[in-house]
C-alpha positions as CSV (number, residue, x, y, z in Angstrom):
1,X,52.7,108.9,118.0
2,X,50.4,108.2,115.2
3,X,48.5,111.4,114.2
4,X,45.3,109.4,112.0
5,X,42.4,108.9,114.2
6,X,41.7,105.8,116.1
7,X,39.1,103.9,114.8
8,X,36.5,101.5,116.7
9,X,37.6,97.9,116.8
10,X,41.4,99.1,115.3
11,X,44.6,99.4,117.0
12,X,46.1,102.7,116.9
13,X,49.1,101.5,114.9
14,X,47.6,98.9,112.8
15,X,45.6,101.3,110.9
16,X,45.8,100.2,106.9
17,X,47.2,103.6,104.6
18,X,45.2,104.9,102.5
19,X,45.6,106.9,98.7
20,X,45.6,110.0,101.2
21,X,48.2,109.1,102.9
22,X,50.6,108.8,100.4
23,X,53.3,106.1,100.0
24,X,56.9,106.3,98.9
25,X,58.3,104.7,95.6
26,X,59.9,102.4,97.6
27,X,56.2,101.3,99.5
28,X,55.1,100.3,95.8
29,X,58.1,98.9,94.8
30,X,57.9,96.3,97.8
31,X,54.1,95.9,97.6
32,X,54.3,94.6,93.8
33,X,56.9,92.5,94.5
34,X,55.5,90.9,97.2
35,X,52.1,90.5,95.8
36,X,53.2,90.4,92.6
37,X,51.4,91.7,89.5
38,X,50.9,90.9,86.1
39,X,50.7,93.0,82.9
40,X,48.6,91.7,79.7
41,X,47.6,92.7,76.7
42,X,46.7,91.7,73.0
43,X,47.9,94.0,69.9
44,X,46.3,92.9,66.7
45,X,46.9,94.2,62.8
46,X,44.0,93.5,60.2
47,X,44.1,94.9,56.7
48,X,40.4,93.9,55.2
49,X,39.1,91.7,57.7
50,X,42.7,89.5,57.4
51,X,44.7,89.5,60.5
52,X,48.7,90.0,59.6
53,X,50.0,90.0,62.9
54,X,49.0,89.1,66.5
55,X,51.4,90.0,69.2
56,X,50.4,88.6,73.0
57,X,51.9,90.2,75.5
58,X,52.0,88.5,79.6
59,X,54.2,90.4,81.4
60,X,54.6,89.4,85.6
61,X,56.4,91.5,87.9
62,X,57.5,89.7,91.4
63,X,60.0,89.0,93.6
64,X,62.2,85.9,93.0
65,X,61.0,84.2,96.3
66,X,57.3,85.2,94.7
67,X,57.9,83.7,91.4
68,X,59.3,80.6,93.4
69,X,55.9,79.9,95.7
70,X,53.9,80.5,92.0
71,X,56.0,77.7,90.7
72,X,58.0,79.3,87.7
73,X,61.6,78.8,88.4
74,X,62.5,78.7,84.7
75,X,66.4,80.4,85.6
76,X,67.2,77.1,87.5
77,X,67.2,75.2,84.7
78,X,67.6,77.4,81.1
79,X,70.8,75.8,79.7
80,X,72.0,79.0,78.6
81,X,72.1,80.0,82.1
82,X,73.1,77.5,83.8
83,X,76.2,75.3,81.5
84,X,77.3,78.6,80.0
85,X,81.2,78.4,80.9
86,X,82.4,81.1,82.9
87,X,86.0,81.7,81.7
88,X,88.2,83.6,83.3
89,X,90.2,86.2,81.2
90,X,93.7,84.6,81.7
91,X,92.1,81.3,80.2
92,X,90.5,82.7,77.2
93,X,94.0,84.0,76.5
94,X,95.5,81.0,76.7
95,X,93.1,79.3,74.0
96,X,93.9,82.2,72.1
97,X,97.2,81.5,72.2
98,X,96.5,78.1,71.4
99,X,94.3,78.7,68.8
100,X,97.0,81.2,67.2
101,X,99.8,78.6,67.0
102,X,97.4,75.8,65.7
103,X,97.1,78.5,62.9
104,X,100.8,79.1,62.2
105,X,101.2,75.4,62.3
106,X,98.8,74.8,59.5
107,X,100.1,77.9,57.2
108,X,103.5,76.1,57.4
109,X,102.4,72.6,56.8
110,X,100.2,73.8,53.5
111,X,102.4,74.3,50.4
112,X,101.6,77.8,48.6
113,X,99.3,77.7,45.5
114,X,100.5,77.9,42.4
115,X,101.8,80.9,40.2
116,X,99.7,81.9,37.5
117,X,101.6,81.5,33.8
């Protein structure tokens, strides 16, 4: 049974929370990644009227599905992402294996230097 009063025109359980109400971590945490919400800011170092350094910062916070419907999908396609080989560990053995005979191979085949007189 909801306890807030019932307001003219509103449904009993529709009624919107308020800051009085309260809400859980958890009620943010879904709100701002529904809605999204984005984080900007310009930090800017001048010695004599001469700017050194200017740092712009854009920060968004969403949901993937969010980020998706505003068009920025940029994890689909980053080649580091996506072609980065995935090895499993008995594989990367094996080419170290590989690798380690290829080695011994070469040591044999090249004559030592020679002695200093």
């Amino acid at each position: 049974m909801n306890s807030l009063p019932a307001r003219r025109g509103i449904e009993p359980n529709r009624v919107m929370p308020t800051a009085t109400q309260g809400s859980t971590l958890a009620d943010i945490l879904e709100r701002v990644l529904d809605k999204g919400i984005v984080i900007a800011g310009d930090i800017s170092i001048s010695v004599a009227n001469t700017e050194l350094l200017n740092i712009r910062i854009r920060l968004l916070i969403a949901s993937v599905d969010k980020a998706r419907e505003m068009g920025i999908n940029w994890w689909e396609t980053d080649p580091y992402l996506t072609t980065r080989p995935n090895l499993p560990a008995l594989e990367k053995q094996e080419r170290i294996q590989v690798l380690e005979a290829e080695l011994a191979r070469l040591k044999a085949d090249t004559p030592p230097p020679p002695s200093s007189p």
